[in-house]
C-alpha positions as a Markdown table, in Angstrom:
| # | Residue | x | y | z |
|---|---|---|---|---|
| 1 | Unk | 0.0 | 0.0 | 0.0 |
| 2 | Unk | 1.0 | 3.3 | -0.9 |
| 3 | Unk | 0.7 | 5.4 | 2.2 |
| 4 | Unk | 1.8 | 8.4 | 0.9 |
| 5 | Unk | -1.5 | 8.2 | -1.4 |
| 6 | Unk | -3.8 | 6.6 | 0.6 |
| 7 | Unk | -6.7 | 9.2 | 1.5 |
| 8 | Unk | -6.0 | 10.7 | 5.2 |
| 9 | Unk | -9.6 | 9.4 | 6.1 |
| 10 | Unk | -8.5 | 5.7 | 5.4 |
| 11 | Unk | -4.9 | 6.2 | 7.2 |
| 12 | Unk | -6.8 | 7.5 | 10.1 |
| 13 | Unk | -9.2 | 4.8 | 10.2 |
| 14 | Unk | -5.4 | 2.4 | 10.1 |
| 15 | Unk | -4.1 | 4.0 | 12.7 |
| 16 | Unk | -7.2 | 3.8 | 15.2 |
| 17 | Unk | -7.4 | 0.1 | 14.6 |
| 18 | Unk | -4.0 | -0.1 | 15.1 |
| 19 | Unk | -2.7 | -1.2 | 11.9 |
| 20 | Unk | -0.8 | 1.5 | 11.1 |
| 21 | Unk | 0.9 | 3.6 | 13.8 |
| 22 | Unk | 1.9 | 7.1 | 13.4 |
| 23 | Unk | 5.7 | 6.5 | 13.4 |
| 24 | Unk | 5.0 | 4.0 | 10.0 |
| 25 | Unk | 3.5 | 6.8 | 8.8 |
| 26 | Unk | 5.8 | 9.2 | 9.0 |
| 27 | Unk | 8.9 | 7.3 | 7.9 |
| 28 | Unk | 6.8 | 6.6 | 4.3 |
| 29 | Unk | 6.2 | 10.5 | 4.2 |
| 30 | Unk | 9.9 | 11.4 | 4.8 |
| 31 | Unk | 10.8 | 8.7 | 2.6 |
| 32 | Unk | 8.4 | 10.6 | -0.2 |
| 33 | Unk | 10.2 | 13.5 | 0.5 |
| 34 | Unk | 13.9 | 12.2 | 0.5 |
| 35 | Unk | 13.2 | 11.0 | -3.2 |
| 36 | Unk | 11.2 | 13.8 | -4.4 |
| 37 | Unk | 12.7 | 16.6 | -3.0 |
| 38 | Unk | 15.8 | 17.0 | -4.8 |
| 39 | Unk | 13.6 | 17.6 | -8.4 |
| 40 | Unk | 11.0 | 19.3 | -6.8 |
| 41 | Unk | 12.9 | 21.5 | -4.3 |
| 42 | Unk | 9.7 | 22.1 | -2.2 |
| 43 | Unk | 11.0 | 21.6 | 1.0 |
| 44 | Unk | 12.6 | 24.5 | 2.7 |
| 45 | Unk | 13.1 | 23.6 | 6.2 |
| 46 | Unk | 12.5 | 20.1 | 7.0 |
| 47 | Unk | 12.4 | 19.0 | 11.2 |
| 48 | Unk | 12.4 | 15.3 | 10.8 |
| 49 | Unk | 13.9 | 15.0 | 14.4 |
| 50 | Unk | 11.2 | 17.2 | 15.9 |
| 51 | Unk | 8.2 | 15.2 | 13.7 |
| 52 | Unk | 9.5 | 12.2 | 14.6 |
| 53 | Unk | 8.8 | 12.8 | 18.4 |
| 54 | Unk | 5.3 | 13.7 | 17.5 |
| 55 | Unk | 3.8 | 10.4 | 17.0 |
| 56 | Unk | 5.3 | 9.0 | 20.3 |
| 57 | Unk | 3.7 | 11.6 | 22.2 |
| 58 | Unk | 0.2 | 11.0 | 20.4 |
| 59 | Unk | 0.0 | 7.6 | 21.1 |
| 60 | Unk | 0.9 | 7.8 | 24.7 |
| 61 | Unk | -1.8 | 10.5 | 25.3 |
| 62 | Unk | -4.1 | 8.4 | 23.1 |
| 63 | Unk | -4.2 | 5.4 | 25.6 |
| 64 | Unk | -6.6 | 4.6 | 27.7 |
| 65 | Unk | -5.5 | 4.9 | 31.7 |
| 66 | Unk | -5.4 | 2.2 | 33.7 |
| 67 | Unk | -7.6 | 2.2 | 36.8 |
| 68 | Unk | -5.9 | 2.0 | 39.8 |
């Protein structure tokens, strides 16, 4: 599957059930980028590091808590 042309209402609906997580995601969409970049020199500033963090901070606050 191509995720970088999937619909974002079907790669939401992936990530909810838990077959795709965010982090998957992301590494296909900075993989786009890495090889389309360079001819289409759209990107000016790109924070990989700082998007990368992102989806690790969603799914912990997505979670359900535990009842003590």
């Amino acid at each position: 599957m191509d995720l970088c042309a999937t619909p974002a209402v079907e790669l939401a609906r992936l990530i909810r059930a838990r077959e795709l997580s965010a982090a998957e995601l992301l590494a296909a969409v900075l993989a786009r980028i890495a090889d389309a970049n360079p001819a289409v020199n759209a990107i000016v500033t790109l924070a990989a590091e700082q998007a990368a963090t992102a989806p690790t901070a969603a799914c912990l606050r997505s979670r359900p808590r535990s009842r003590s």
